[in-house]
C-alpha positions as CSV (number, residue, x, y, z in Angstrom):
1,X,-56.1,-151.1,54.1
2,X,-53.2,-150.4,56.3
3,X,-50.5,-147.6,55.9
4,X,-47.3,-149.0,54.9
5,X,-44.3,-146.9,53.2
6,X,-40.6,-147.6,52.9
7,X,-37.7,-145.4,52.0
8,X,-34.6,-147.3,50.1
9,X,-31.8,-146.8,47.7
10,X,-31.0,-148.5,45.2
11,X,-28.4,-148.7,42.5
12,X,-29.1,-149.2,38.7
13,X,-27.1,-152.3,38.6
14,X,-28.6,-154.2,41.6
15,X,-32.3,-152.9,40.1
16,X,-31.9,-153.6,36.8
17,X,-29.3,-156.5,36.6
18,X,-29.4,-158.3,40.1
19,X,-33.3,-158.0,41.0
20,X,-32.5,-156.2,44.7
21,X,-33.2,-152.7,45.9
22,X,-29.4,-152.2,47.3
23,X,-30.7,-151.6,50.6
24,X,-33.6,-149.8,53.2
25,X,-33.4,-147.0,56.0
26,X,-31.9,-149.9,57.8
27,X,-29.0,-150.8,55.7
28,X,-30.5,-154.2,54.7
29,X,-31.2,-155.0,50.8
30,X,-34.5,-156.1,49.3
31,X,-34.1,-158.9,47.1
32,X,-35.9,-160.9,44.7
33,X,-37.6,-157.7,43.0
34,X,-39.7,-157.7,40.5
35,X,-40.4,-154.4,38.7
36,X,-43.4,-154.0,36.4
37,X,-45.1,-151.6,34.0
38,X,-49.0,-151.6,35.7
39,X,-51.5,-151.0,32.6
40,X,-52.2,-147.2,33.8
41,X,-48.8,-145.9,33.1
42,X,-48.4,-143.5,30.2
43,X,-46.7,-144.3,27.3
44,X,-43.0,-144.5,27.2
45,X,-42.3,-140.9,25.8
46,X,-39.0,-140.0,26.2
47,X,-36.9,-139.2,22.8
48,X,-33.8,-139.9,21.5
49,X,-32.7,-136.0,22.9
50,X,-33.9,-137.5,26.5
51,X,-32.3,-140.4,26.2
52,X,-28.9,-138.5,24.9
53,X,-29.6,-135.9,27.7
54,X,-29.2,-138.8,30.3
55,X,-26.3,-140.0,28.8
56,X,-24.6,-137.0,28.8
57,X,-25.3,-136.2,32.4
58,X,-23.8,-140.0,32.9
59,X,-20.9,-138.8,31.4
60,X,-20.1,-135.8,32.8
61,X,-20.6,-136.9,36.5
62,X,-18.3,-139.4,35.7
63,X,-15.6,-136.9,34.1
64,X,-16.4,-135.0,37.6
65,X,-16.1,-138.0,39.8
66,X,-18.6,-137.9,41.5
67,X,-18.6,-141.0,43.3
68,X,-22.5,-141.3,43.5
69,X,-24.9,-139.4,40.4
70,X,-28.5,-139.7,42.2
71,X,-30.6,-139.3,39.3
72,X,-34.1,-139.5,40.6
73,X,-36.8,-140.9,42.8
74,X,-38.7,-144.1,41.9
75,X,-42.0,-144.8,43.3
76,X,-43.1,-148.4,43.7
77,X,-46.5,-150.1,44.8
78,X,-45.9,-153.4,46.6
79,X,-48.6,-155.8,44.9
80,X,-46.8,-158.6,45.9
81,X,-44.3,-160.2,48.2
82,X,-41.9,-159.8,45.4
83,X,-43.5,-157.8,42.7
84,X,-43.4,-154.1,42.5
85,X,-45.1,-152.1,40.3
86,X,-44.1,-148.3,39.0
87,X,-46.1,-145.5,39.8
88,X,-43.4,-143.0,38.8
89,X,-40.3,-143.4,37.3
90,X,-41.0,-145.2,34.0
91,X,-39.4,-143.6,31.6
92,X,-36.4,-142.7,33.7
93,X,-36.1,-147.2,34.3
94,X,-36.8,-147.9,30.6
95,X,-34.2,-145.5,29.4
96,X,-31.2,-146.7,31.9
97,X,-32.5,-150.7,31.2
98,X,-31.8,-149.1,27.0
99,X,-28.2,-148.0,28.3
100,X,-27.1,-150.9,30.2
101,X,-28.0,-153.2,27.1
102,X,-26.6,-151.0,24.5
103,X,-23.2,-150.9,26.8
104,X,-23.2,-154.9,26.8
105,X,-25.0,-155.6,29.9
106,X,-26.6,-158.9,29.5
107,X,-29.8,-160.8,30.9
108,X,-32.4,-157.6,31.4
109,X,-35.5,-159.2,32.7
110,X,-37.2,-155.8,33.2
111,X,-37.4,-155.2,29.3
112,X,-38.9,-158.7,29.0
113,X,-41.9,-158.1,30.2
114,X,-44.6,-157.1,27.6
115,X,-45.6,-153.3,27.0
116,X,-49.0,-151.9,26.0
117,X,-49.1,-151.4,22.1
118,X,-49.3,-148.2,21.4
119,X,-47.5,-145.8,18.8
120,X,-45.3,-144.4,21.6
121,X,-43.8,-147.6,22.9
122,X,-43.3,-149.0,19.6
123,X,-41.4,-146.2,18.0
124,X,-39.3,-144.8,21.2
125,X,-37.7,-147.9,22.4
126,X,-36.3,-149.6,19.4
127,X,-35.3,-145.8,18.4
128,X,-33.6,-144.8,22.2
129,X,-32.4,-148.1,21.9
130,X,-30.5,-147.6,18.2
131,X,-29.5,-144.1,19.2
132,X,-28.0,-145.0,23.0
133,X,-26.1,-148.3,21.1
134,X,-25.1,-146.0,18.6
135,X,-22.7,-143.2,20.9
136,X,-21.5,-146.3,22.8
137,X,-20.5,-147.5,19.4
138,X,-18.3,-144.2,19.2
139,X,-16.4,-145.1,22.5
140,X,-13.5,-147.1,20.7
141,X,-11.7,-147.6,23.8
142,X,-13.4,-150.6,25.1
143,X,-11.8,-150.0,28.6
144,X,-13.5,-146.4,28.9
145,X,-17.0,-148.4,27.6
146,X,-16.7,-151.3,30.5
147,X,-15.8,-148.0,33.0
148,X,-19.0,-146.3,31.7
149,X,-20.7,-149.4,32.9
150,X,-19.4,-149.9,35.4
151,X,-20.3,-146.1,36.8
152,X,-23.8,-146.5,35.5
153,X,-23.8,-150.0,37.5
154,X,-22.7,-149.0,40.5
155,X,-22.7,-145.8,41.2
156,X,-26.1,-144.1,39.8
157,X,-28.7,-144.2,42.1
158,X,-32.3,-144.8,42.7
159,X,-34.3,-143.0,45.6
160,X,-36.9,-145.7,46.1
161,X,-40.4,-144.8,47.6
162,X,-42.8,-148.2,48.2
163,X,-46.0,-148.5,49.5
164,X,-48.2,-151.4,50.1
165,X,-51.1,-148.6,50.1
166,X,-51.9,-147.3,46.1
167,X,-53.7,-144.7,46.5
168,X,-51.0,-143.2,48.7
169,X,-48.5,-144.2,46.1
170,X,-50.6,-141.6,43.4
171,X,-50.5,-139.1,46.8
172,X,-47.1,-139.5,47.1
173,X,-46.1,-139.3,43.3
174,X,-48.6,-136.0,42.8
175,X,-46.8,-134.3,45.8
176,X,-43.2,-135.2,44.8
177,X,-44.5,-133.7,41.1
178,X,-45.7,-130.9,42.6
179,X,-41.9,-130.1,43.9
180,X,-40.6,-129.9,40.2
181,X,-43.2,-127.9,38.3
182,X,-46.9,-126.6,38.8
183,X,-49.5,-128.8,38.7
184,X,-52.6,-128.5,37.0
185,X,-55.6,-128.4,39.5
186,X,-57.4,-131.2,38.0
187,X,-54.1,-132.8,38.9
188,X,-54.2,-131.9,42.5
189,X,-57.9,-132.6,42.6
190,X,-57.4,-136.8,41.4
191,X,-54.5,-136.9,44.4
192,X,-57.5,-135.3,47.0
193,X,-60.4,-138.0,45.7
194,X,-57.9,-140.7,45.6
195,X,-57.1,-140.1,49.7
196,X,-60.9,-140.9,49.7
197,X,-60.7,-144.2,48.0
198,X,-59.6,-146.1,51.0
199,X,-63.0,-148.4,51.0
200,X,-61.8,-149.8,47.3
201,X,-59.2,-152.5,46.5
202,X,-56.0,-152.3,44.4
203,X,-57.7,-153.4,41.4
204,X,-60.5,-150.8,41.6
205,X,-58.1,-147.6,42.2
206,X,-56.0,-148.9,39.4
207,X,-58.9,-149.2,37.3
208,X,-60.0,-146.1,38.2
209,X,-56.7,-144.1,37.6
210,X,-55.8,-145.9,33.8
211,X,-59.6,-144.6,32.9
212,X,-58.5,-141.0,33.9
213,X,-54.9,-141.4,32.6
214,X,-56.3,-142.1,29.5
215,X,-58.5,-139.2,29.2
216,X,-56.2,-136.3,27.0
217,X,-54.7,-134.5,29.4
218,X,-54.9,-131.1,28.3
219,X,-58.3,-131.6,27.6
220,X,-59.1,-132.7,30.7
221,X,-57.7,-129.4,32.6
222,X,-59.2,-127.6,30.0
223,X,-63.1,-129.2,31.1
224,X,-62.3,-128.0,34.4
225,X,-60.7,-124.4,33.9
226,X,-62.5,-123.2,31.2
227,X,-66.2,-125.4,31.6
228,X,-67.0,-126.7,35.0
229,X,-65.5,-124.3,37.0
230,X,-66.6,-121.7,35.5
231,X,-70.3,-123.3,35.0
232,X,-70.0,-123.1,39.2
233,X,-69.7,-119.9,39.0
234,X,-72.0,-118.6,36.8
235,X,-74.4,-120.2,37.7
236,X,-74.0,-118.8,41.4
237,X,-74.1,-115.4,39.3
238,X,-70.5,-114.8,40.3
239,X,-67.8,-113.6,38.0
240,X,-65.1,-116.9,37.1
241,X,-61.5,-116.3,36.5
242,X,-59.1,-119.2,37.0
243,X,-59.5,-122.4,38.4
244,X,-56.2,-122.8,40.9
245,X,-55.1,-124.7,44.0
246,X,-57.2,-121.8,45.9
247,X,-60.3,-122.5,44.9
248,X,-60.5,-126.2,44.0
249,X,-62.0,-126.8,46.5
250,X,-65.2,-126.4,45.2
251,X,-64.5,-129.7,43.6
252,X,-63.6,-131.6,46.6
253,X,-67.5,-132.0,47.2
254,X,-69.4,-134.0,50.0
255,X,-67.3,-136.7,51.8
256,X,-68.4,-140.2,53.4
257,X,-68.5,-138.8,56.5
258,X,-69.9,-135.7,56.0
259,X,-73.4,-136.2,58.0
260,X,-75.1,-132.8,57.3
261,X,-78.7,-133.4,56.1
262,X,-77.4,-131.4,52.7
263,X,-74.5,-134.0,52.6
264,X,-76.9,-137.2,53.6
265,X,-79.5,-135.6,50.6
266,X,-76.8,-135.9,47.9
267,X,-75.5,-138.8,49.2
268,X,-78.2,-140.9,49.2
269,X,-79.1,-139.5,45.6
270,X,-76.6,-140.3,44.4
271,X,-76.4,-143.8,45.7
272,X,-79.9,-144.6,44.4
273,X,-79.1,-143.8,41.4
274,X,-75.9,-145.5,41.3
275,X,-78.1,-148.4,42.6
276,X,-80.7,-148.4,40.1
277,X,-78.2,-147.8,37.2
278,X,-76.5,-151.3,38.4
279,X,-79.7,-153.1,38.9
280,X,-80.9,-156.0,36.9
281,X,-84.4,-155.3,37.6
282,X,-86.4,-152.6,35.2
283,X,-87.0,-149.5,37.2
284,X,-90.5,-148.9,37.8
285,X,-90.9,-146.0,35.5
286,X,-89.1,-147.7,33.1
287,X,-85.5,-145.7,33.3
288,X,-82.9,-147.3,33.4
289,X,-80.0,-144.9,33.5
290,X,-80.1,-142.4,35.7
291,X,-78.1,-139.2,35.6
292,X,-76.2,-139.5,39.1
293,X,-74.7,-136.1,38.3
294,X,-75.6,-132.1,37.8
295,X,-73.2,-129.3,37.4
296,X,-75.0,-126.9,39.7
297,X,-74.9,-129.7,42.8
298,X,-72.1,-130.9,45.1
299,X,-69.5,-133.8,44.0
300,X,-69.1,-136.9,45.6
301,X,-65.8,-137.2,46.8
302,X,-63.8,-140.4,46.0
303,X,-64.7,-142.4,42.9
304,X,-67.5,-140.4,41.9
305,X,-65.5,-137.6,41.1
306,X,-64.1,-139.3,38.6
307,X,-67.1,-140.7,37.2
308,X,-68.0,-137.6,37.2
309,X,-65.2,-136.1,35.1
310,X,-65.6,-139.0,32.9
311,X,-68.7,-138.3,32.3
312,X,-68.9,-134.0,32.0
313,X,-65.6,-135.3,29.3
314,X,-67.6,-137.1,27.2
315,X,-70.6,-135.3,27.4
316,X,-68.5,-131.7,26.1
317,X,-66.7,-133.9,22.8
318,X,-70.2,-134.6,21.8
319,X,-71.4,-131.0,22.1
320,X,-68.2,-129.6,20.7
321,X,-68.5,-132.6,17.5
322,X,-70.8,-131.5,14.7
323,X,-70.5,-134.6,12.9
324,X,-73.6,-135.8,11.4
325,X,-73.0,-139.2,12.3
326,X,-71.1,-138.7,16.0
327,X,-72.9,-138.4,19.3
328,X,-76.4,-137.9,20.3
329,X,-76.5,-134.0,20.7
330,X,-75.1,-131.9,18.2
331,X,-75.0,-133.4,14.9
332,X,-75.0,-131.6,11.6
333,X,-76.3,-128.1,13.0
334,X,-75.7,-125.3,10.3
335,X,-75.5,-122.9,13.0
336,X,-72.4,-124.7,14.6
337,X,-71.1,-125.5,10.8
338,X,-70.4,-121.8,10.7
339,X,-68.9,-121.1,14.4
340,X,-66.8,-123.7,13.4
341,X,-65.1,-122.0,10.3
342,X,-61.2,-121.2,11.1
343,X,-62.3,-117.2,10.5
344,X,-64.6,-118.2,14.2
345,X,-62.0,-120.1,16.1
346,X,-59.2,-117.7,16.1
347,X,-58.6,-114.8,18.6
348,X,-59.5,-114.6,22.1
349,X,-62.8,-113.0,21.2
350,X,-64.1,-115.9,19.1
351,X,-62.5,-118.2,21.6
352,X,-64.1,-116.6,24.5
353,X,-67.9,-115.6,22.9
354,X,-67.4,-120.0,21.7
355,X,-67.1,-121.3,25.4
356,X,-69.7,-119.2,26.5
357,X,-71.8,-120.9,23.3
358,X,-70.7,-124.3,24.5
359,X,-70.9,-123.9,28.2
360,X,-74.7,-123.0,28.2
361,X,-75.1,-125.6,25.6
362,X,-73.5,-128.1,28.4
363,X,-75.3,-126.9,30.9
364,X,-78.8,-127.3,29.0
365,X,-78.2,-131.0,27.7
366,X,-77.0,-131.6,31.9
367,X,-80.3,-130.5,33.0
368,X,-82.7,-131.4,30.5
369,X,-81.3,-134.3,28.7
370,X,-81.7,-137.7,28.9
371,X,-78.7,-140.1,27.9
372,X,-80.3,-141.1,25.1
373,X,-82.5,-138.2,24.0
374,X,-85.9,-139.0,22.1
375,X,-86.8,-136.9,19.0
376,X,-88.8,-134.3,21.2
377,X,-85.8,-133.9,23.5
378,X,-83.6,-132.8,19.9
379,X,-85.9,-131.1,18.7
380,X,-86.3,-128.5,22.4
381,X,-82.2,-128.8,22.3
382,X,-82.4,-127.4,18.7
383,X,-84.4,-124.7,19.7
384,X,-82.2,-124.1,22.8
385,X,-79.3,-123.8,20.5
386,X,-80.8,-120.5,18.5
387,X,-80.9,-118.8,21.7
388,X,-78.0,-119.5,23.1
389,X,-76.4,-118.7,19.9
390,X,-77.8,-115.4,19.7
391,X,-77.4,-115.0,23.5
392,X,-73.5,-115.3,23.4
393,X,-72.6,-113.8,19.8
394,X,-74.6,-110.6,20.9
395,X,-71.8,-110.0,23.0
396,X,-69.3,-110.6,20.1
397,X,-71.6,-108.2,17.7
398,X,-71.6,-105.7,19.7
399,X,-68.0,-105.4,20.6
400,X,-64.9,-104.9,18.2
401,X,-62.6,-106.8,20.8
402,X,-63.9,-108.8,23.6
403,X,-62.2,-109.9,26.5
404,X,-62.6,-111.9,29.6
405,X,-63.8,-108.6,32.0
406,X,-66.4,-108.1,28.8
407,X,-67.5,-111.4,28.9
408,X,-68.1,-111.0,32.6
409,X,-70.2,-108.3,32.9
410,X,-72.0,-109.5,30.0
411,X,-72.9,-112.4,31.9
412,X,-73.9,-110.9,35.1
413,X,-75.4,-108.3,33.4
414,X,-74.8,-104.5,31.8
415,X,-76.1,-102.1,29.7
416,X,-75.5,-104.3,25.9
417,X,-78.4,-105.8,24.5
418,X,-79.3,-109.7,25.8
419,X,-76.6,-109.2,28.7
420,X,-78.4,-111.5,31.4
421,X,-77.0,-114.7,33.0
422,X,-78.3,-117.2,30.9
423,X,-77.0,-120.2,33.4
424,X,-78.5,-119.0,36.2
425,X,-81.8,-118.7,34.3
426,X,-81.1,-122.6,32.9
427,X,-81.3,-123.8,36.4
428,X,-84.3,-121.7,37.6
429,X,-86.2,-123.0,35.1
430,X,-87.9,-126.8,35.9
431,X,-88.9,-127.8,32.3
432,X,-87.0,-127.1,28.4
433,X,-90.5,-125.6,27.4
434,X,-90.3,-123.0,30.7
435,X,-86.6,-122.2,29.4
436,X,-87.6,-121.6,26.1
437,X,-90.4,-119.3,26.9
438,X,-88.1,-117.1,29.3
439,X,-85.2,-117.0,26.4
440,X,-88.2,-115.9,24.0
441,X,-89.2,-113.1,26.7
442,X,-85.1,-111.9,27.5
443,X,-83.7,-112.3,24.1
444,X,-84.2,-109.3,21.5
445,X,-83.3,-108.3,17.9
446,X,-79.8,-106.5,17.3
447,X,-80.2,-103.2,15.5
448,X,-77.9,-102.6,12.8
449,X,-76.6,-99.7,14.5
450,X,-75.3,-101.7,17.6
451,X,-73.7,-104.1,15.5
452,X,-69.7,-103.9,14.8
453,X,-68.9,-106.6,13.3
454,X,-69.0,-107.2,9.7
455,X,-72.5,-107.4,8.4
456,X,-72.0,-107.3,4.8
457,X,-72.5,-110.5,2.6
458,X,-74.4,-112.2,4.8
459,X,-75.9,-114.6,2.5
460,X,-72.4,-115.8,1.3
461,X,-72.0,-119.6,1.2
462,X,-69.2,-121.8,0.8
463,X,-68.9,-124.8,-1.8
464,X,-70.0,-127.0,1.0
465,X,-73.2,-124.5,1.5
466,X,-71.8,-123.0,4.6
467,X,-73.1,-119.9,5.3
468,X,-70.0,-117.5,6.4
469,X,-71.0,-114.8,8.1
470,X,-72.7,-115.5,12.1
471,X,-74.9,-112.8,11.5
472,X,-76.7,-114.3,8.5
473,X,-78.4,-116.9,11.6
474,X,-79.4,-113.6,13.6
475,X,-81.0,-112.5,10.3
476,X,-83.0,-115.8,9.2
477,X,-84.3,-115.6,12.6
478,X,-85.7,-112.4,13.4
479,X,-83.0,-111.5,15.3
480,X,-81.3,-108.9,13.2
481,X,-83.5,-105.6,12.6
482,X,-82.7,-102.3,10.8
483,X,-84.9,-99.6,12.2
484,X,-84.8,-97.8,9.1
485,X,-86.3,-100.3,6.9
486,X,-90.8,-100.1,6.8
């Protein structure tokens, strides 16, 4: 796919009403344009108080005469000879496409195009729309309203970035983000993997971008900050802080043209798998769905990396989902039913002693379950979940505040009682049954006298039969002794 990227500027009236990009480094226009909204673009989410903001800034540019009011850069990718679509500058092209019509500009082709139907689109647009109409409304001289349009015609402007290549359009727009605020590394790791999609068409990268924008974003820098990063970590036996641009590059992973023999190893793992998990033909054991990932082995850099954040995503909201009726993993487990009560989900502590709950409850289903796990594989993960359970809210009963340099050395390994790094001993171990036995060996009973946090009522239930004290689970299973009872 060849390199191809053009610098033009453009005013809002020859975008919006004339079709043309006013002209390129070369002084001539492009004409005949034809912007449109690709199916991976967000939502439309600016407000009326965006909208009004943009106004505003209109306005008092105008009051200044300033004879040009550059109000941002707008990225395009060149599909066609004549059809462009946005990468970056949405919202900004929607909202000044609003003005013109609410000021009496006619014959918007740009808003004729159909949008994706979603709550955002259908409530912003009309509303921006009503609210934009509405202050033009309070212009009552109709010369200062054509004047406004005119100034909004002719002399805002567009900085126009097009590329022929997408994947350096998404390079382009990360970097230019990047100028205006921090970017979250997961962010700055889908601009790396997309420099390594050069050997997949248009179609594919755009594909592959919608399925990650669609992902909840928080969420998704949360998996990486709080779960896999640190899951990299621990299970090196190395303390994990923060995920930032220093250190992402332990995501970056094993390239196409990376020859090592570690890099050909994983490589062609992961291509058999990817092969056999494609294949019409039964495999000969009878899988058919292997697991082309592992949390404790390189990434593939490119499009498996985002397979592979797909996947870890998914895999974490069915861990973290106790519904009897969601997922294949976690489903209806009293334990969980009392981690999550709203008295366990608040403060750093519970937050903290929770992830390290759920990250070793990831790491377990990664290793030792299959997609769809059979009753034996439940019932070894149901076993798996008492330890780990008693494993990470040792820490939190033996500690009246616990913070992340706690949690640390508790994981790497002190002086408290079950302090040992239960990752690294997940992936030393080559069965759930060798697991289990080890956990049986390591883990031991709290004595009452070690414990600080509250231990009375332990037996309390809610109306729902929740039990709400954590210890009651340490008591029911042995795990709970007073040395001065016979």
């Amino acid at each position: 796919m060849s390199t191809f990227l053009k610098l033009a500027i453009t005013k809002i009236g020859d975008l919006l009403l004339r079709d043309k990009i006013t002209m390129d480094k070369d002084g001539n226009p492009i004409a005949g344009i034809k912007l449109a909204i690709p199916s991976y673009q967000r939502p439309y989410k600016w407000t009326a108080k965006n909208a009004i903001q943009l106004l505003d800034d209109i306005i008092d540019a105008k009051n200044e005469n300033k004879e040009t009011y550059r109000v941002g850069t707008l990225i395009l990718h060149q599909e066609e000879e004549h059809t462009y679509s946005i990468v970056d500058g949405q919202q900004r092209t929607i909202t000044f496409s609003l003005l013109l019509k609410a000021l009496g500009a006619e014959s918007i082709s740009f808003l004729d195009q159909p949008l994706a139907d979603n709550p955002h689109n259908t409530r912003n647009i009309p509303n921006n729309f009503r609210t934009l109409e509405r202050r033009a409304n309070n212009i009552i001289d109709e010369r200062d309203r054509v004047a406004l349009l005119d100034y909004v015609e002719n002399n805002c402007e567009l900085i126009v970035v097009i590329t022929e290549n997408i994947s350096e359009a998404f390079q382009f727009f990360d970097s230019q983000n990047a100028r205006g605020k921090k970017l979250y590394p997961h962010d700055l790791l889908k601009a790396y993997h997309l420099r390594e999609m050069n050997d997949l068409d248009a179609a594919e990268i755009e594909g592959v971008v919608k399925s990650w924008e669609n992902l909840e974003q928080k969420e998704l820098a949360s998996l990486f900050s709080d779960y896999l990063y640190r899951l990299k970590e621990w299970t090196k036996g190395n303390k994990a802080w923060e995920l930032n641009e220093h250190n992402i590059h332990k995501f970056k992973g094993i390239t196409w043209q990376d020859n090592f023999p570690y890099a050909q190893y994983y490589k062609g793992a992961f291509a058999y798998a990817d092969t056999v998990n494609h294949s019409t033909t039964p495999f000969v054991s009878g899988m058919r769905k292997l697991k082309p990932f592992q949390l404790d082995t390189p990434i593939i850099a490119g499009k498996p990396f985002f397979d592979y954040a797909k996947h870890y995503f998914k895999i974490l909201k069915d861990i973290q989902n106790n519904d009897k009726y969601e997922g294949y993993f976690i489903n209806d487990n009293d334990i969980v039913k009392t981690l999550d009560l709203r008295t366990y989900k608040n403060g750093v502590g519970n937050r903290i002693t929770r992830l390290l709950f759920d990250t070793a409850i990831l790491l377990y289903v990664d290793r030792f379950c299959p997609e769809r796990p059979e009753k034996v594989d439940l019932e070894m993960l149901d076993q798996f979940v008492v330890f780990a359970f008693v494993w990470a809210y040792s820490l939190r009963a033996q500690y009246q505040n616990v913070g992340w340099l706690s949690a640390q050395n508790y994981i790497i390994g002190n002086d408290v009682t079950n302090s040992f790094n239960i990752y690294k001993m997940i992936t030393e171990s080559d069965s759930p049954v060798s697991l289990l036995s080890v956990l049986s060996d390591n883990i031991i009973p709290l004595s009452i006298g070690s414990v600080v946090a509250k231990k009375d009522n332990l037996d309390d239930q809610d109306e729902e039969g929740i039990y709400q004290n954590y210890l009651h689970y340490f008591k029911t299973n042995k795990y709970l002794e007073d040395k001065n009872e016979k």
